[in-house]
Structures are given as C-alpha cells and as structure tokens.
N, C-alpha and C positions, 0 to 999 in steps of 0.2 A: 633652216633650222635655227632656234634661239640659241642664244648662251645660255648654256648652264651655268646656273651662280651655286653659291658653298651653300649650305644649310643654317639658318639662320643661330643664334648662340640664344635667342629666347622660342619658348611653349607656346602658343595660341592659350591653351589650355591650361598655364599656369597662371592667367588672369581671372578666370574664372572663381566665383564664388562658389560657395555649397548650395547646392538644389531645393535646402529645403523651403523657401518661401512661396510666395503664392495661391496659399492653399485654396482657398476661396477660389479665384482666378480657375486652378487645376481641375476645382470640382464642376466647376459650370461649361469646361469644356468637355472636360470626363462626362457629366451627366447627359450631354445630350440635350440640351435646352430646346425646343422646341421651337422656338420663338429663330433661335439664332442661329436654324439649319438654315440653307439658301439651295435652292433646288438648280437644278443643272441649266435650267433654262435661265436663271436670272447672275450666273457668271461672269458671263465674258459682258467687255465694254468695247466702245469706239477704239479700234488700234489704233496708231495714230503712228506706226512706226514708217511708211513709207515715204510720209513730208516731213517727220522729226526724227530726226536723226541721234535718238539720245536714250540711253534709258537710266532709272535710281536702281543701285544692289545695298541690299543691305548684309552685311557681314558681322561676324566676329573678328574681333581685334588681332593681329600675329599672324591673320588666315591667307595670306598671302604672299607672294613673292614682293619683295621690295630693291632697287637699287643698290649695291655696297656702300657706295657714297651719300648720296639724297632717298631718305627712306621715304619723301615725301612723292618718289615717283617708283611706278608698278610697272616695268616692262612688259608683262605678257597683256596686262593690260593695253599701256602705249602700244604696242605691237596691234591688237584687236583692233584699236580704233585708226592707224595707219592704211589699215587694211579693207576693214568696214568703213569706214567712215562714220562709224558712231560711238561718238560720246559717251563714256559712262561716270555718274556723278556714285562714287565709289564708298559707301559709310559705313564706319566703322561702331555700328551704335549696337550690337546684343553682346551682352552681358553672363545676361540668363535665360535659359528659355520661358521660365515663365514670368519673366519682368518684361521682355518683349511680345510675349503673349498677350500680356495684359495692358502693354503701348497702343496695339491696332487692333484687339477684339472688338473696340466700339464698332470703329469704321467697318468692319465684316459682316457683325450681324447686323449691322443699322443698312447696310447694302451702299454703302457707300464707298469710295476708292480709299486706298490707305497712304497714296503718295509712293510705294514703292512697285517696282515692276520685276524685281527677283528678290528672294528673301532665301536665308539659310538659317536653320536648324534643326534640331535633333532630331532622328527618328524616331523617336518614343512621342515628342510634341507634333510631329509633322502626322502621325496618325491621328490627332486631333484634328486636326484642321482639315484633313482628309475624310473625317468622317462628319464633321461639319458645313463639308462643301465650301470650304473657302477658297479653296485653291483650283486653278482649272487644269486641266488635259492640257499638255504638249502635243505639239504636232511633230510626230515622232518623223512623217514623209519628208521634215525640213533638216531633219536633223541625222545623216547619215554617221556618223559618228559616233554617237552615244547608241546609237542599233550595229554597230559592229564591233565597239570595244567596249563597251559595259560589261564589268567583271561579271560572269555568270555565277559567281558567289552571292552577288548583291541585286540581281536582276527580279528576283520573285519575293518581295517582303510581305507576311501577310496581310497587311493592313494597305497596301496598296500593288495588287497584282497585276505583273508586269509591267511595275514604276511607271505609268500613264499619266501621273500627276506630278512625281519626284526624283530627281537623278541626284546622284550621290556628287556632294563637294568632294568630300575627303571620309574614307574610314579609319578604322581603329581598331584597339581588340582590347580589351577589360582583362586583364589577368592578373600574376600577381610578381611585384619588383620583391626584390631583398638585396640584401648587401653578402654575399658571398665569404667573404673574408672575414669579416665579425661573427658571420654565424657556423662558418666552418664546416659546413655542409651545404648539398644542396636542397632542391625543393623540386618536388615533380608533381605531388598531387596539393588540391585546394585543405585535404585533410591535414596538410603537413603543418598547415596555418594554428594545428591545435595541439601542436606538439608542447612536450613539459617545457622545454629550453625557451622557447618563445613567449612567456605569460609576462604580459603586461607591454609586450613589444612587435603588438601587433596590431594594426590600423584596419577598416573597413570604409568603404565610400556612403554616406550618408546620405547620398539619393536615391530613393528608392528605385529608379529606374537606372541608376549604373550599377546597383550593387546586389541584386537579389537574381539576375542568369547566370553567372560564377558560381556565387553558390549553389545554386541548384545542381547544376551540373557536378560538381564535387559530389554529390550524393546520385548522380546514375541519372538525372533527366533530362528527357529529350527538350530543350528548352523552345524547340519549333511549335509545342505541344502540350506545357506543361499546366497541370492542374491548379484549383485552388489550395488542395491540401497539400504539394507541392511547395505552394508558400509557406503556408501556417507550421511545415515542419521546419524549414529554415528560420522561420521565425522562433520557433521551441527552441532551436539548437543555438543562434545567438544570443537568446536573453540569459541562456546558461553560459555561457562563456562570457558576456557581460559581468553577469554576478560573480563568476569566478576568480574575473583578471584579467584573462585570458587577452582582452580585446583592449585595449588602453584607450583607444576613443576612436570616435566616428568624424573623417574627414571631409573634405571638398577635396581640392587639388591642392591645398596645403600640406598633404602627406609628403611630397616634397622635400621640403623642410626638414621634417623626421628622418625620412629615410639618410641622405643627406649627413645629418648630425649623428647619427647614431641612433638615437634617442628608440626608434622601427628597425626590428631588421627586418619584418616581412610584411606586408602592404598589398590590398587589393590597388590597382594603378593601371593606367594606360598607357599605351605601346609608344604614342610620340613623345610622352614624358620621357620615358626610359633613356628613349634615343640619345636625348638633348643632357642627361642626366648621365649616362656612359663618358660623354665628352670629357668630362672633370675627373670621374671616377670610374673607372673600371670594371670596379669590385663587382658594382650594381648591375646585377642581373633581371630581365624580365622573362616568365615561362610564360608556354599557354599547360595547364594544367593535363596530364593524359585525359583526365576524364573530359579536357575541351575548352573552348574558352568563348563567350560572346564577340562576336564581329559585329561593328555595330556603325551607323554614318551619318555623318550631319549630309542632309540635304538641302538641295535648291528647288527652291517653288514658287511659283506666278503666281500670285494672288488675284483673289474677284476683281476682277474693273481697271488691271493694269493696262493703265493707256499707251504700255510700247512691246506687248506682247512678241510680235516676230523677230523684234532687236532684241529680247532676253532669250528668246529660244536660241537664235542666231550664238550671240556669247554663251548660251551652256555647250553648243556644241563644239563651239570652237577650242573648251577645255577639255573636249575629248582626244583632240588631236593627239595623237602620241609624244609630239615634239612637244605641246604643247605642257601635257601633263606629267612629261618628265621634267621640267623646269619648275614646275610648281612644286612637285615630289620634292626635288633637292633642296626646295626652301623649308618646304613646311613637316617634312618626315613621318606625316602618317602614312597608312597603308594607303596607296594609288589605286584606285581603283579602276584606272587602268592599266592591265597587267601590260600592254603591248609597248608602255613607255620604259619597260625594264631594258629592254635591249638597245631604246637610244639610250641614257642613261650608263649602259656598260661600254658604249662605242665610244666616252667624252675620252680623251686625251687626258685632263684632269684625271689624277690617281683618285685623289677625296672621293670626287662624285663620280667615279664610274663605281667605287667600293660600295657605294650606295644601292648598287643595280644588283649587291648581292647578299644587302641586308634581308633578313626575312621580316623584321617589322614592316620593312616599309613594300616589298613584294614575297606574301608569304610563300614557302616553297609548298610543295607537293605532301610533306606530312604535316607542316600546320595545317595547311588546308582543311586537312579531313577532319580536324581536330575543333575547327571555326565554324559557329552557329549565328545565326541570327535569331533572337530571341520572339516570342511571339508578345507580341505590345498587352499590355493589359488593357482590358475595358473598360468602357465608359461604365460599367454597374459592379466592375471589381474595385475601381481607384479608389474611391472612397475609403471602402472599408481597408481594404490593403493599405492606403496611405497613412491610416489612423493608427494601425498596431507598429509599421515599421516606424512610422514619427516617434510614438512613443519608445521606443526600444532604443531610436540611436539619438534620440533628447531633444529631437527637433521641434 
C-alpha cells in the first residue's frame, strides 16, 4: 500500500480561468462539422506499446499527487512506472477546455496523431469529442479495475453509455459555498440565493456548462432530462436578478477571492474548492441544495492514433486500485470516484487523512447521494443558441 500524503494547501481549480472563450472553436464542435466526424474504423493507430515502454498524459495543473519535499516528483506516478516499467512523460498543459480543445482539433479532424496517448477533461467537452469520434473505446477486458470499482454514480453518462470511451479522473459537485458567520443563517435551497439580505452579494459561475444544472434543479428539474424551455426559464429568472442587484457579478473560480474577503456571502462553487477554503476558515460552508446538486467529472480519454494505447489503458486502471485512488484522493480532494478507497483512507494511522475517509465532499454519504445528478450535456443544435443568450446575460 502507498503512503498517504496530507492534502495539498492549493485547488487544481483555482487556476483555472472563466470558460467563456472559444466560441467559435465550441460552435464547430458543437455543430457537428461533418468534415471533422472520423468513423470508427479510421481510430485506432499502430500501438506501439509492447517495444515502447512509454506513454504522454496530458493534464490539468494541481491534478495530482506530488512529493512534500520535491513537488517536481509524483509518487503514485514513480510507483506505476517501478511497477510497469513504463514511462510516463507527465504534462501539465490544459488550462481550459476549450483552449485545449482548440490545441489538437486540427490533428483530429485532419486524422492525424495529436502527440498525446491520455488526455483529461471535462465532461461537458469530452461529449464532444465523443460525438465527433475522436476518441476510441477502452478495452475494458484489460482493465479489471475500473469494471469493479467505478462509482456506479458515474458509470452511465449520457453522452457516453457505459463510459466505453471515458473513465472519470476525479469528480466534483457544483453547489453552493457561503460564509456562515457573516450571514447568520444557513442556506438549504438554490432559492435561498435570492433572498432580501443577499442583493448584491451573490456570485454565479459564468460558464454555461458549470452553471445552468443548479439552477435548474433549484426549480424542480430532472436535470438527467431537462428541456429547452427549462433553460430559457433560468435564463428569464437571472436576467431579473441581474437588473435587480441581486447577482453582483458572474465568476470563474475567482469566486474565491470574494467569498474569502467578504465582499460574497453566497456563491454557486465547487466542492474541492470548499474543502481547500474550510482549512483557513471555518465559517465557509458548502451545501448540495435539497432540490439536488450536479455531480459532474473531468475525464480520461485516448485519443485517434495514440501510438501507446495498452500503456494508457494499463495507467487508467491502475488508478482504480483502491490503495491507489486513495492517495490521490488525500491530495487532490474532490469527490473519489472511487468509493472503495474510503475505507483505505479511514484505516491511515494519520488522524488528518483518515478524517478524510469521512468527509462527504470528497466520499458522499448515502443522502448526498440521492441528492447528486449528473446533468444531460447539451447538443451539438442546442449550444449555439444556448451559448448566445447565457453569454449575453453573464457579459461574456
């Protein structure tokens, strides 16, 4: 079994920018370019895993375990390649999803290789690419692991049934932080966000794809499910609290800051932010709303023409290992999506991180649970127009 290390004192996610760029980029994968679908037979390339012992992962920054000492070395990593004997050339280069979207869409549709042989991001962006065939099928018969600890929360998303293309790095849950103390009460529902006492000290996430399954939900929708007009009324109901006050402005992961300072008491936010944000202050509270909260996961996916396919399969499984994903868990604090590393994690010696094994952020209990949705991804023939009124509305 690895060492569990402490929890790191930085967010993955607090590097990140606001989502609204790319548009152009978003529309041409949203629309379904025809040109730049790739059919299932022109996928896969030469593996080359069995004489090279190596593969490229591309990540997001903070997204992993690092050293106490030397943040420049990744144990679970080292560990992998003791073990395998392969190589992994480790980069830390997305940003954004869709500035990395728009790095290697040439290489995709032009059917050409992209240089990496694992890649992560979002589920919202990975149903692009999913529906563009960039990405191929796992061999799920190599990978026992990921077919017997896959959180069954996360296991049917509908844009890719029965994750055949994409296994979840790490999830999350969209809800909403406040500061407990400054505001003197608490908060249970997404409604509470439009109470009198809150006008002008309250934030919303300005990506259309973090921030429009909360609210829906706040008003009664099955978000596995949810209509057009579904939208267009959260859309009615923000532009009115925009003009009122109500909403003091539209964030990235700089809600932060506000919350933080004062300046926010209540914030739509993410659950590993919270965590990382509790350490300092207390005060700060994160709910999942009764009416429910979005669950939602950056994913890992093989891209067309990766020349080390059964090495990337090999490494995603081996982050299913329970020992495995509990070590990751204690660094990175979002929700594990594997629930089976809860109970290494309570077994650590270490007080800290066994306290861990009974956080609900990072393993939700039995009534979050029922309370966690996964949203159904908008279309390639909704984004557009969806992306056009909520840009306008939050000034992107």
């Amino acid at each position: 079994m690895p060492e569990i290390r402490k929890t790191s004192p930085l967010s993955r996610r607090s590097l990140l920018r606001s989502l609204g760029g790319g548009a152009a980029l978003g529309a041409l994968a949203g629309c379904g370019v025809p040109a730049a679908y790739v059919s299932p037979g022109d996928r896969a390339g030469a593996d080359l895993s069995a004489r090279d012992k190596k593969l490229t992962w591309a990540n997001w920054p903070l997204y992993i375990d690092t050293d106490d000492k030397d943040h420049t070395k990744r144990p679970t990593l080292d560990a992998f390649r003791k073990r395998t004997g392969i190589s992994v050339d480790y980069i830390e280069e997305i940003n954004d999803n869709d500035e990395f979207f728009g790095k290697i869409s040439p290489s995709l549709m032009n059917h050409q290789q992209t240089g990496r042989d694992l890649i992560v991001i979002s589920d919202w962006m990975c149903a692009r690419f999913v529906r563009l065939g960039w990405v191929q099928e796992m061999d799920r018969a190599g990978q026992p692991n990921v077919a017997k600890y896959l959180d069954p929360l996360l296991s049917r998303p509908a844009f890719d049934p029965g994750r055949k293309s994409t296994v979840p790095w790490q999830s999350g849950i969209t809800g909403i932080a406040y500061n407990h103390r400054k505001l003197g009460r608490e908060i249970n529902h997404v409604s509470d966000l439009w109470a009198p006492d809150l006008k002008g000290r309250v934030t919303l996430l300005s990506g259309l794809d973090e921030a429009f399954a909360l609210l829906m939900q706040g008003n009664g929708v099955d978000i596995t499910r949810w209509k057009a007009d579904d939208f267009h009324k959260i859309c009615d109901q923000v532009e009115k609290y925009v003009h009122s006050g109500q909403i003091r402005r539209f964030t990235g992961n700089d809600y932060t800051k506000d919350l933080v300072s004062g300046d926010v008491l209540a914030c739509q936010a993410y659950s590993g932010d919270v965590i990382q944000l509790q350490a300092d202050n207390p005060d700060i509270r994160f709910v999942v709303p009764e009416e429910g909260a979005e669950l939602w996961s950056d994913s890992l996916m093989i891209p067309n023409l990766a020349r080390h396919k059964a090495n990337a399969e090999k490494l995603v499984d081996y982050y299913y290992e329970p020992e495995v994903a509990a070590e990751l868990a204690s660094w990175v604090n979002y929700v594990c999506p594997v629930p089976a590393a809860q109970h290494v994690l309570a077994s650590s010696k270490d007080e800290d991180t066994a306290a861990l094994a009974e956080n609900p952020l990072i393993f939700p209990d039995a009534t979050m649970r029922k309370r966690l949705a996964i949203a159904r991804d908008i279309t390639s023939t909704e984004r557009s127009e969806f992306a056009k009124r909520w840009n306008a509305i939050a000034g992107l």
